[in-house]
C-alpha positions in Angstrom: 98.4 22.3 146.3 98.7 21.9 149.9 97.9 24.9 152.7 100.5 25.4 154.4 100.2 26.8 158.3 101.0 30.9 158.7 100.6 32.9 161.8 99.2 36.4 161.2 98.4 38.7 164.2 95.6 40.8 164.4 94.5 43.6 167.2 97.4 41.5 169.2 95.8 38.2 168.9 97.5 35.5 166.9 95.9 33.2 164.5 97.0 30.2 162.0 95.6 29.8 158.6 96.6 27.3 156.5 97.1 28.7 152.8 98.7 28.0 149.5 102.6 28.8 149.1 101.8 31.2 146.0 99.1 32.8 147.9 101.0 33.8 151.5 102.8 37.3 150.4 98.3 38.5 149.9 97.0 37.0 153.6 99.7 38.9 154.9 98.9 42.0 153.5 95.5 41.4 154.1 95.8 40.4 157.8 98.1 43.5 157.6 95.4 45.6 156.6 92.3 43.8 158.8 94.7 44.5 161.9 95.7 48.8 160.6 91.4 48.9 160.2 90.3 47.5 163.5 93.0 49.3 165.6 91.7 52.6 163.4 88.4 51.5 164.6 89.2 50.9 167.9 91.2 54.3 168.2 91.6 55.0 171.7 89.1 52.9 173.5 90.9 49.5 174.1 87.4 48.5 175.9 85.6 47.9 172.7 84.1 44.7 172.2 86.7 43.0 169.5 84.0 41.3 168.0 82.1 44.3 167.0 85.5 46.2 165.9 85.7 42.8 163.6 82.2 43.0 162.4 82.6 47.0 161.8 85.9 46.3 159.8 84.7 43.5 157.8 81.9 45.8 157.1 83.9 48.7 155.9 86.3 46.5 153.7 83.1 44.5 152.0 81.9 48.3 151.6 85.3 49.2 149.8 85.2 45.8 147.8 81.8 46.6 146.4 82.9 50.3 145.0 85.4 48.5 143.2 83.3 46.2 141.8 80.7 48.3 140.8 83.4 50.6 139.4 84.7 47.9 137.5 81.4 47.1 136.3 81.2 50.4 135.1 84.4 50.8 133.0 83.6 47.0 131.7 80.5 48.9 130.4 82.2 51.8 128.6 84.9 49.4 127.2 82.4 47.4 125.0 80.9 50.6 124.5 84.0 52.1 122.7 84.6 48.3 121.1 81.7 48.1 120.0 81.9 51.9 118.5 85.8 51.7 117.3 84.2 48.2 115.8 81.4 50.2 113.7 83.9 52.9 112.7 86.3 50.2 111.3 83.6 48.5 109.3 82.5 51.8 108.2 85.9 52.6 106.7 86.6 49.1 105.6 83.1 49.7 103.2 84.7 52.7 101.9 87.7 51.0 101.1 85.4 48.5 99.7 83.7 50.5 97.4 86.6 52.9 96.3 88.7 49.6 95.1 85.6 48.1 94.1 84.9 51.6 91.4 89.0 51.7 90.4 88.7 48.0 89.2 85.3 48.9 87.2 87.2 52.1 86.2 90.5 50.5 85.7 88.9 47.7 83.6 86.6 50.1 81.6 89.7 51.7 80.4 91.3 48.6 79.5 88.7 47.7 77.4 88.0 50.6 75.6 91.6 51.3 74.8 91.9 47.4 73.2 
């Protein structure tokens, strides 16, 4: 897959990336969203030094990414927990099952016999 060149602007400066065709509609939404966090960072002073409104963003969106990922972490967790419970309750019930057919087939078999 070749990149292909895209200009994104951010806090008024413009920049060319090269990225995948499949991939362009996401590093526009993410330059959209690096550019509505540093002017939100910037707020009203237009003096601040852009580089430290960049590291300040970057910092905040790495912060955001690693909620999610610990969140997801977390519900990864209590999904094999339930699996692994939903997976103890079925072998419970398929032992029950088990044993009831396995005592009707003994039952049903005594019968048989007896009555021939």
């Amino acid at each position: 897959m070749s990149a292909e060149p895209v200009s994104v602007r951010i806090l008024d400066r413009e920049y060319t990336v090269g990225v995948g065709g499949d991939e362009r509609d996401s590093l526009m939404a993410a330059a959209r969203l690096l550019d509505a966090r540093m002017r939100e960072i910037r707020g009203s002073n237009r003096m601040a030094a852009v580089d430290r409104i960049a590291v300040l963003a970057a910092l905040n969106l790495a912060h955001e990414l690693q909620l999610l990922r610990d969140e997801n972490a977390r519900q990864a967790v209590a999904l094999q927990q339930t699996l692994a419970d939903l997976n103890r309750r079925l072998d419970r019930a398929k032992a029950v099952v088990d044993w009831a057919g396995a005592g009707f087939t003994h039952q049903r078999s005594a019968r048989i016999s007896v009555e021939t």
